[in-house]
Backbone as XML, in Angstrom:
<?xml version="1.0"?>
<chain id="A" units="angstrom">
  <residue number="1" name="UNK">
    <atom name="N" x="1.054" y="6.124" z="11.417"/>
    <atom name="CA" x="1.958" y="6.183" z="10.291"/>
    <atom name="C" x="3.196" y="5.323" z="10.559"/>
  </residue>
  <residue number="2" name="UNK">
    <atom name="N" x="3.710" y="5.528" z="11.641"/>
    <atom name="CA" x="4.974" y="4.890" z="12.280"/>
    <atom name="C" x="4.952" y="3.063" z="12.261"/>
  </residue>
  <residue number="3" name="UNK">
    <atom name="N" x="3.416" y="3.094" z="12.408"/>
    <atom name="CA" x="3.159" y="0.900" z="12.158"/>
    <atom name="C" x="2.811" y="0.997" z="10.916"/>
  </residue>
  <residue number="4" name="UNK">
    <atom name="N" x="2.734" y="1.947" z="9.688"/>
    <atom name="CA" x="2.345" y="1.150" z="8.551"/>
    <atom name="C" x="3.683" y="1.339" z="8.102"/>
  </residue>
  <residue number="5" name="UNK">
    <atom name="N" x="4.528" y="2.024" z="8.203"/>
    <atom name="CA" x="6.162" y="2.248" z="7.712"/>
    <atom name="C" x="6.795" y="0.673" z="7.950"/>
  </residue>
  <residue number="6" name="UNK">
    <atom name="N" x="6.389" y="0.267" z="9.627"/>
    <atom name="CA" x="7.005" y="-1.062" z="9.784"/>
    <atom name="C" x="5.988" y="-2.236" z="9.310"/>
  </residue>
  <residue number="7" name="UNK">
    <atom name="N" x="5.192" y="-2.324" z="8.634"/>
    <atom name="CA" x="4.228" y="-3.224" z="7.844"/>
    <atom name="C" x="4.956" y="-2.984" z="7.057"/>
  </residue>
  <residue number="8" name="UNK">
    <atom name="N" x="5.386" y="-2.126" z="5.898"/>
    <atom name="CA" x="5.504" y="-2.094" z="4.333"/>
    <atom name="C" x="7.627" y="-1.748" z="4.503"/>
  </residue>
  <residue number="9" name="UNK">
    <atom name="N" x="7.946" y="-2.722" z="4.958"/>
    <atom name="CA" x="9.575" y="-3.140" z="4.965"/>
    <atom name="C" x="9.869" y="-3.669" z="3.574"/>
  </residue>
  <residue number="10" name="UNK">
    <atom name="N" x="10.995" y="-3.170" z="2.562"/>
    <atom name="CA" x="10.922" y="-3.851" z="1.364"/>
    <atom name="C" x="9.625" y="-3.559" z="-0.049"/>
  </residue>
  <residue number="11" name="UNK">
    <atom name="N" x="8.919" y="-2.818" z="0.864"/>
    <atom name="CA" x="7.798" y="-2.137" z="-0.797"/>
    <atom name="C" x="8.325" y="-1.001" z="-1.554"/>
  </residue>
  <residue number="12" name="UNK">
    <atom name="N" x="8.229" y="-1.590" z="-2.631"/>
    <atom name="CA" x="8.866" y="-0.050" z="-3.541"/>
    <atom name="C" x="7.728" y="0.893" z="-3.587"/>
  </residue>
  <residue number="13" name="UNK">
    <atom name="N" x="8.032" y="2.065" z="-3.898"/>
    <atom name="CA" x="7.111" y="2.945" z="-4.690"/>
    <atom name="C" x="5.859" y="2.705" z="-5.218"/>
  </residue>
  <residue number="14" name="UNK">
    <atom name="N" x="5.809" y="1.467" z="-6.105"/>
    <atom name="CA" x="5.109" y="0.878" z="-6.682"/>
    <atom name="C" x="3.990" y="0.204" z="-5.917"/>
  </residue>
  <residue number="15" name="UNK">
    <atom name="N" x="4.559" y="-0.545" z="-4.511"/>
    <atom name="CA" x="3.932" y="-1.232" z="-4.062"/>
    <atom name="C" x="3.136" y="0.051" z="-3.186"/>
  </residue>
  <residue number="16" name="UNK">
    <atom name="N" x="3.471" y="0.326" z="-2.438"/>
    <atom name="CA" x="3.008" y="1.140" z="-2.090"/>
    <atom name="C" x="1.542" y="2.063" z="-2.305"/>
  </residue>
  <residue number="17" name="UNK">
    <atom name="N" x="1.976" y="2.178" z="-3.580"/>
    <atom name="CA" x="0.584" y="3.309" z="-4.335"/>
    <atom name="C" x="-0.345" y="2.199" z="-4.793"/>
  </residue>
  <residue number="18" name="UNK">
    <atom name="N" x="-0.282" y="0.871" z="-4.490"/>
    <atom name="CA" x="-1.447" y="-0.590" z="-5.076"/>
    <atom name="C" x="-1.661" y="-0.149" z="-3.354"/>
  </residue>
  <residue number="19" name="UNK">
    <atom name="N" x="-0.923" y="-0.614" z="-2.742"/>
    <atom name="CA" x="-1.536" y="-0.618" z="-1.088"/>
    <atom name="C" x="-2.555" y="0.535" z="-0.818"/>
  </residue>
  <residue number="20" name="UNK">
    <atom name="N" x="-1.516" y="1.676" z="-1.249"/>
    <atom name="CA" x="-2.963" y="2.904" z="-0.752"/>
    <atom name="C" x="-4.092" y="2.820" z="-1.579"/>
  </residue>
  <residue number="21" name="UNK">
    <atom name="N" x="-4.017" y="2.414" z="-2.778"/>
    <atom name="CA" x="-5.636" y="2.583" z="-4.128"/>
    <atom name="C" x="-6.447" y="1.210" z="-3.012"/>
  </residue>
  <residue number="22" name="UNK">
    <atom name="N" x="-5.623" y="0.336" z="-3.287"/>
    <atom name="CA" x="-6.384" y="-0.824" z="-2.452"/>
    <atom name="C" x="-6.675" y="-0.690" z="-0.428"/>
  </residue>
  <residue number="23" name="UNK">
    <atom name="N" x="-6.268" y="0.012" z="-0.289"/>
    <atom name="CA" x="-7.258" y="0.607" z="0.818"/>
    <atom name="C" x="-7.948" y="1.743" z="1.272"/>
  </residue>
  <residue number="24" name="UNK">
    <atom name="N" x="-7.678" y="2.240" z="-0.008"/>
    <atom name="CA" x="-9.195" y="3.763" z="-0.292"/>
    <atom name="C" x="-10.472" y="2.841" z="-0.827"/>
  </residue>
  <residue number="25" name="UNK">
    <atom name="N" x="-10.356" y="1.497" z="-1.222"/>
    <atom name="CA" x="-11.521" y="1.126" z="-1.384"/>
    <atom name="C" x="-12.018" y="0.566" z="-0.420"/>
  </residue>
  <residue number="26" name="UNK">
    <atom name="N" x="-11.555" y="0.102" z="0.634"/>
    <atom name="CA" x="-12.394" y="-0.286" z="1.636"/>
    <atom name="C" x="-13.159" y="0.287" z="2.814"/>
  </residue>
  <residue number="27" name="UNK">
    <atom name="N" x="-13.433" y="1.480" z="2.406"/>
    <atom name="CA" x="-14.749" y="1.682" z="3.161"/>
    <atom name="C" x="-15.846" y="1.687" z="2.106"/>
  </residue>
  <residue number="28" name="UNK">
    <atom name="N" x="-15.834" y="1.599" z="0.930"/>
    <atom name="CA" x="-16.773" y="1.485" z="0.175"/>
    <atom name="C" x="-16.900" y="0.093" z="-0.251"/>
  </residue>
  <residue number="29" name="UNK">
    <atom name="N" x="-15.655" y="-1.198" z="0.042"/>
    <atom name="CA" x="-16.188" y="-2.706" z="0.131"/>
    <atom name="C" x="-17.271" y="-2.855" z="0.926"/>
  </residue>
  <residue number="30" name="UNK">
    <atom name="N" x="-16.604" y="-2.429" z="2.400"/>
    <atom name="CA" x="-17.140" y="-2.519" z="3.837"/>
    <atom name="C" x="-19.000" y="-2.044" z="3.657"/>
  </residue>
  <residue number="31" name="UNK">
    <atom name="N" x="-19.296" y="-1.055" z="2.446"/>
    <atom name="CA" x="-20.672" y="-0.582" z="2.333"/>
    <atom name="C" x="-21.455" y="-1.965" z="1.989"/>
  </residue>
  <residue number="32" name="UNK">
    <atom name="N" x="-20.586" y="-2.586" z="0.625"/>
    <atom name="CA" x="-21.452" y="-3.867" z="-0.207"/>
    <atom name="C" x="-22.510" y="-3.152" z="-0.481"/>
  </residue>
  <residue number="33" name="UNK">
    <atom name="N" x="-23.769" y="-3.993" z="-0.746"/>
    <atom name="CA" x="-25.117" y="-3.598" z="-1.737"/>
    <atom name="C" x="-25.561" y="-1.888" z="-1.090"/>
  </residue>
  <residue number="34" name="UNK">
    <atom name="N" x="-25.009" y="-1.342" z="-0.140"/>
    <atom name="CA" x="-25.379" y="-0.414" z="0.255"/>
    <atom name="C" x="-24.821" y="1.072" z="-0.227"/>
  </residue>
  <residue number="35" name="UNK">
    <atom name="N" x="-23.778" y="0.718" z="-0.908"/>
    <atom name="CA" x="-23.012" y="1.583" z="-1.285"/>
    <atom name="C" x="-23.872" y="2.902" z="-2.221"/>
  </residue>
  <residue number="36" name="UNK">
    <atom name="N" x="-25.107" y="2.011" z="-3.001"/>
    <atom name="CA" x="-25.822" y="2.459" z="-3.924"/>
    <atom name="C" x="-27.038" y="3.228" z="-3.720"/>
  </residue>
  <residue number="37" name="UNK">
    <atom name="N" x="-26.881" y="3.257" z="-2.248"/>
    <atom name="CA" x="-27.909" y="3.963" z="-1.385"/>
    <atom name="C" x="-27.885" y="5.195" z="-0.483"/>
  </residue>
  <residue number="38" name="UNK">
    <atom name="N" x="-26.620" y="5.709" z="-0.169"/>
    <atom name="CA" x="-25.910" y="6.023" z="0.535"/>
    <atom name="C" x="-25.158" y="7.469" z="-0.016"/>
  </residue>
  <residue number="39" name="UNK">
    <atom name="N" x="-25.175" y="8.079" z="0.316"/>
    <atom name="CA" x="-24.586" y="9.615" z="-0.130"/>
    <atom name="C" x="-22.696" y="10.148" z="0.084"/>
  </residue>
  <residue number="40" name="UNK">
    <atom name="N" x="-21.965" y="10.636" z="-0.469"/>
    <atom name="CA" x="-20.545" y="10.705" z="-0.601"/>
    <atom name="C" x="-20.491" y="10.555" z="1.191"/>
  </residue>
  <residue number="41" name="UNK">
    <atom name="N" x="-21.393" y="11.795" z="1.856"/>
    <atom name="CA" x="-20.969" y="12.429" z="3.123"/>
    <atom name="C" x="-20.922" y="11.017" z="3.955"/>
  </residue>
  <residue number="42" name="UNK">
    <atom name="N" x="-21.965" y="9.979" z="3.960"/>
    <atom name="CA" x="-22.083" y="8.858" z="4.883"/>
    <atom name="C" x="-20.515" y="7.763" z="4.789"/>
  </residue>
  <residue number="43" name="UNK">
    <atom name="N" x="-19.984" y="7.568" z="4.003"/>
    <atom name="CA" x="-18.665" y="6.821" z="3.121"/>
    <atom name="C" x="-17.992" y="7.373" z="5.205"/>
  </residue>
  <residue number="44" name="UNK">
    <atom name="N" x="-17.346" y="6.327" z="5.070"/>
    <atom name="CA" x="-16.316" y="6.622" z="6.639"/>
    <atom name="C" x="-15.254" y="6.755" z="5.874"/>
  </residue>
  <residue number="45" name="UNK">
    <atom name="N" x="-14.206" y="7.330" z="6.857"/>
    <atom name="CA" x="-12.708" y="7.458" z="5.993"/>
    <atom name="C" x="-11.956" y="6.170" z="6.195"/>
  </residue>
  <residue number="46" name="UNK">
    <atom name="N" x="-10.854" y="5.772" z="5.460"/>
    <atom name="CA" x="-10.176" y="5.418" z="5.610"/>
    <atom name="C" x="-8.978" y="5.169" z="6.934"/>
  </residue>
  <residue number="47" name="UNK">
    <atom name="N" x="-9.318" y="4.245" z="7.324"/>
    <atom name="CA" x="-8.361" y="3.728" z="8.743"/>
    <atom name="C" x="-7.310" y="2.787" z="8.634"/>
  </residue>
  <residue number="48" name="UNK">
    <atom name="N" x="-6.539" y="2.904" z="9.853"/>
    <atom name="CA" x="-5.495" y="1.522" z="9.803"/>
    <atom name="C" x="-6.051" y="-0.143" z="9.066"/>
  </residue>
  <residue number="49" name="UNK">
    <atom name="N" x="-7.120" y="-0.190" z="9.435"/>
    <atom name="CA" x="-7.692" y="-1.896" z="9.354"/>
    <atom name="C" x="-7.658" y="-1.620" z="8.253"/>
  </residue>
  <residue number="50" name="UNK">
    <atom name="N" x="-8.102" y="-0.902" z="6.984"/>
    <atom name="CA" x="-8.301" y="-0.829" z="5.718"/>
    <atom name="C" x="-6.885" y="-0.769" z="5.245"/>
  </residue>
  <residue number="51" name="UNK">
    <atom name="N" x="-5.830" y="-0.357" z="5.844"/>
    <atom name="CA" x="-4.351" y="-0.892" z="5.253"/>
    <atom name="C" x="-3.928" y="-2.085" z="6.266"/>
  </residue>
  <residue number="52" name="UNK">
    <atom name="N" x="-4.347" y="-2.542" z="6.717"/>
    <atom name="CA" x="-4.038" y="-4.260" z="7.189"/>
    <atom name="C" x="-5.103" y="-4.857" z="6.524"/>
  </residue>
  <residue number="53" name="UNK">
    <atom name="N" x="-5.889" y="-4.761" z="6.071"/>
    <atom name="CA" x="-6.590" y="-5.370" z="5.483"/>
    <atom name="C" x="-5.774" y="-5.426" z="4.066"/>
  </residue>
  <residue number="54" name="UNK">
    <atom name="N" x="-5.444" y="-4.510" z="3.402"/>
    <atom name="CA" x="-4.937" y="-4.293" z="1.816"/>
    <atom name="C" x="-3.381" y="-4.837" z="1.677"/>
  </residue>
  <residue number="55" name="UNK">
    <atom name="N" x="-2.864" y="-5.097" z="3.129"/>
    <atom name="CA" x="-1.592" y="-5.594" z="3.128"/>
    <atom name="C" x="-1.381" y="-7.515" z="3.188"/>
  </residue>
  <residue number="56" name="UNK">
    <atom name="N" x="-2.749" y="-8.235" z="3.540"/>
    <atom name="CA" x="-3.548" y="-9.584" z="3.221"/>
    <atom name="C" x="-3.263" y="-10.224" z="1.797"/>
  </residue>
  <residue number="57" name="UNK">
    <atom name="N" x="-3.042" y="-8.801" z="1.023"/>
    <atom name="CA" x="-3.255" y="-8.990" z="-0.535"/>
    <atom name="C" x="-2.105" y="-8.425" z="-1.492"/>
  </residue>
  <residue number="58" name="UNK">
    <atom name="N" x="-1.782" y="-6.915" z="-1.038"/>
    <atom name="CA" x="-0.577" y="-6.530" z="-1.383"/>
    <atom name="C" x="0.140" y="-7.097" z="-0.990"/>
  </residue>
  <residue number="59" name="UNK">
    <atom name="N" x="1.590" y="-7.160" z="-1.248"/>
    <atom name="CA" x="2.842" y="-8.007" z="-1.174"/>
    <atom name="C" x="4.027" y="-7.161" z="-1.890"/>
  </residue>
  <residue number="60" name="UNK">
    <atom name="N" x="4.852" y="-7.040" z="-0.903"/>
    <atom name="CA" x="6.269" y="-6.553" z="-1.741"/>
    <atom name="C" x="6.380" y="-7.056" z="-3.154"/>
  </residue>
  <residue number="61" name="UNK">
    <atom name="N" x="7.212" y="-6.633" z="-4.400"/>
    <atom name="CA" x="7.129" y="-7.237" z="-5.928"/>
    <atom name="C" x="8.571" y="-7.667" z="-5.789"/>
  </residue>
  <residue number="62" name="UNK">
    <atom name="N" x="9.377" y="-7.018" z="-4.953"/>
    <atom name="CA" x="10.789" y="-7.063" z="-5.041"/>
    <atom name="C" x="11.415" y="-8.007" z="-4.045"/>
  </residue>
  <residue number="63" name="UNK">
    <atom name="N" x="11.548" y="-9.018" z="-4.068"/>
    <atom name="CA" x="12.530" y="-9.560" z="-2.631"/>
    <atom name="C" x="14.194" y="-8.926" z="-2.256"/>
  </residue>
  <residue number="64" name="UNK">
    <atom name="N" x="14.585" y="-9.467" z="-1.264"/>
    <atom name="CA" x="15.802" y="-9.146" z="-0.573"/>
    <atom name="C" x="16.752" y="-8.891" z="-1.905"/>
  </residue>
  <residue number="65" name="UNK">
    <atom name="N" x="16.924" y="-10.131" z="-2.587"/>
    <atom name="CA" x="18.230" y="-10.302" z="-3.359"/>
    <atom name="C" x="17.924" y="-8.996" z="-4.473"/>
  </residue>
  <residue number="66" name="UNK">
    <atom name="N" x="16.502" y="-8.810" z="-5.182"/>
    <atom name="CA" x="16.467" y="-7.691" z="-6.221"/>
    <atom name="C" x="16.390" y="-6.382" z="-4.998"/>
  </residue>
  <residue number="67" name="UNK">
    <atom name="N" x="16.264" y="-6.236" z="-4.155"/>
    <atom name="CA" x="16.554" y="-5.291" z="-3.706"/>
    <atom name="C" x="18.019" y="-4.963" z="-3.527"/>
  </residue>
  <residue number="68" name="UNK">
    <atom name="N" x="18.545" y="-5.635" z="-2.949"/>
    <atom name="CA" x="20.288" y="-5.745" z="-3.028"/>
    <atom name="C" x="20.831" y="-5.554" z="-4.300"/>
  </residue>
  <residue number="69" name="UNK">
    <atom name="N" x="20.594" y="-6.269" z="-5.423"/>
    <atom name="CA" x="21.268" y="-6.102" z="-6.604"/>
    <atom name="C" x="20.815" y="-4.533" z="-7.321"/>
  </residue>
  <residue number="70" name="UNK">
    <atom name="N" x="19.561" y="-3.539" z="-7.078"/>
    <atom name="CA" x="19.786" y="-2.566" z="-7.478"/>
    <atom name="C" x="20.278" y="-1.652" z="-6.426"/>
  </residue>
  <residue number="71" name="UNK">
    <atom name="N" x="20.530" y="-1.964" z="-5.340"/>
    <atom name="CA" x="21.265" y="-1.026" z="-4.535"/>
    <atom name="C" x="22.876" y="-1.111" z="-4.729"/>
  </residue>
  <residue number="72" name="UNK">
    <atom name="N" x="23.922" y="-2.205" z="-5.050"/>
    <atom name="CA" x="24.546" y="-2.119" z="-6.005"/>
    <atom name="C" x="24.704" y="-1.642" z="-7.176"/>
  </residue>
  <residue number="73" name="UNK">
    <atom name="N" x="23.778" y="-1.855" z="-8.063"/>
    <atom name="CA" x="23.635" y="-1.238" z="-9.242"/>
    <atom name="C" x="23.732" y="0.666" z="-9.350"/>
  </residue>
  <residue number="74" name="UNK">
    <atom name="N" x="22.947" y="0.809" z="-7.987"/>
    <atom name="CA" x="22.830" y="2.142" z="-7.837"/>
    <atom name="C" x="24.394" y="2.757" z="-7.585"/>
  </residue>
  <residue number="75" name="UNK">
    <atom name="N" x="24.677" y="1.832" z="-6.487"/>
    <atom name="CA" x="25.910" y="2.704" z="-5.943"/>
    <atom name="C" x="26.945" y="2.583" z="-6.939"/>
  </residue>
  <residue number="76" name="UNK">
    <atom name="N" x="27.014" y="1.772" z="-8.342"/>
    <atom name="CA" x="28.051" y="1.920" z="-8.890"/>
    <atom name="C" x="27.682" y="2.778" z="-10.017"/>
  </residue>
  <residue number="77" name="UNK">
    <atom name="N" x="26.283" y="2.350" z="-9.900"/>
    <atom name="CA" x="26.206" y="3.691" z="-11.836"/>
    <atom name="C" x="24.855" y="4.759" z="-11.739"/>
  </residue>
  <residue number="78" name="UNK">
    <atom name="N" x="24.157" y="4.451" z="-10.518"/>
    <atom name="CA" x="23.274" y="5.431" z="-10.323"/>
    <atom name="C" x="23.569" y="6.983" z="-9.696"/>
  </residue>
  <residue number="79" name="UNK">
    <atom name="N" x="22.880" y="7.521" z="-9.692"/>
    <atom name="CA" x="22.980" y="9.348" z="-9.090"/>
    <atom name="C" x="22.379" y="8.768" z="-7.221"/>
  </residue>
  <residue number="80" name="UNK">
    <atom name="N" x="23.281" y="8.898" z="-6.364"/>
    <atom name="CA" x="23.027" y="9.221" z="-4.787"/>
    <atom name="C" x="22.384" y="9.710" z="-4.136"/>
  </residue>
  <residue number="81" name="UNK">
    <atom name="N" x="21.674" y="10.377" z="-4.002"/>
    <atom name="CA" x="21.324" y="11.226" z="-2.711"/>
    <atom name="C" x="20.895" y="11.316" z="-1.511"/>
  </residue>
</chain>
């Protein structure tokens, strides 16, 4: 958990929940034509490589500067906590 926190520096919320959908599918990429053969129980779980793999493709939406400008934004007209 502690190396995918420092992989995903700068992902919002948003990005985030594309990263996890997009690496719950890869143990069922990883099946290909086999997938259709194969029963729920055989499916492997989900591992690190399947979020380094989904992070190849995902990408932060927000850079530095829009991150900065709503953390301003926040601290002058948003709620804190």
């Amino acid at each position: 958990m502690e190396r995918l926190v420092e992989l995903t520096g700068g992902f919002s919320g948003s990005d985030i929940t594309a990263l996890a959908k997009d690496a719950a599918m890869g143990p069922l990429r990883s099946l290909g034509e086999r997938l259709l053969e194969i029963g729920v129980e055989d499916v492997r779980g989900i591992g690190m490589a399947d979020f380094e793999k989904s992070l190849e493709r995902i990408r932060p939406s927000v850079g530095e500067e829009g991150l900065k400008r709503f953390e301003e934004w926040a601290e002058k007209f948003g709620e804190r906590v």
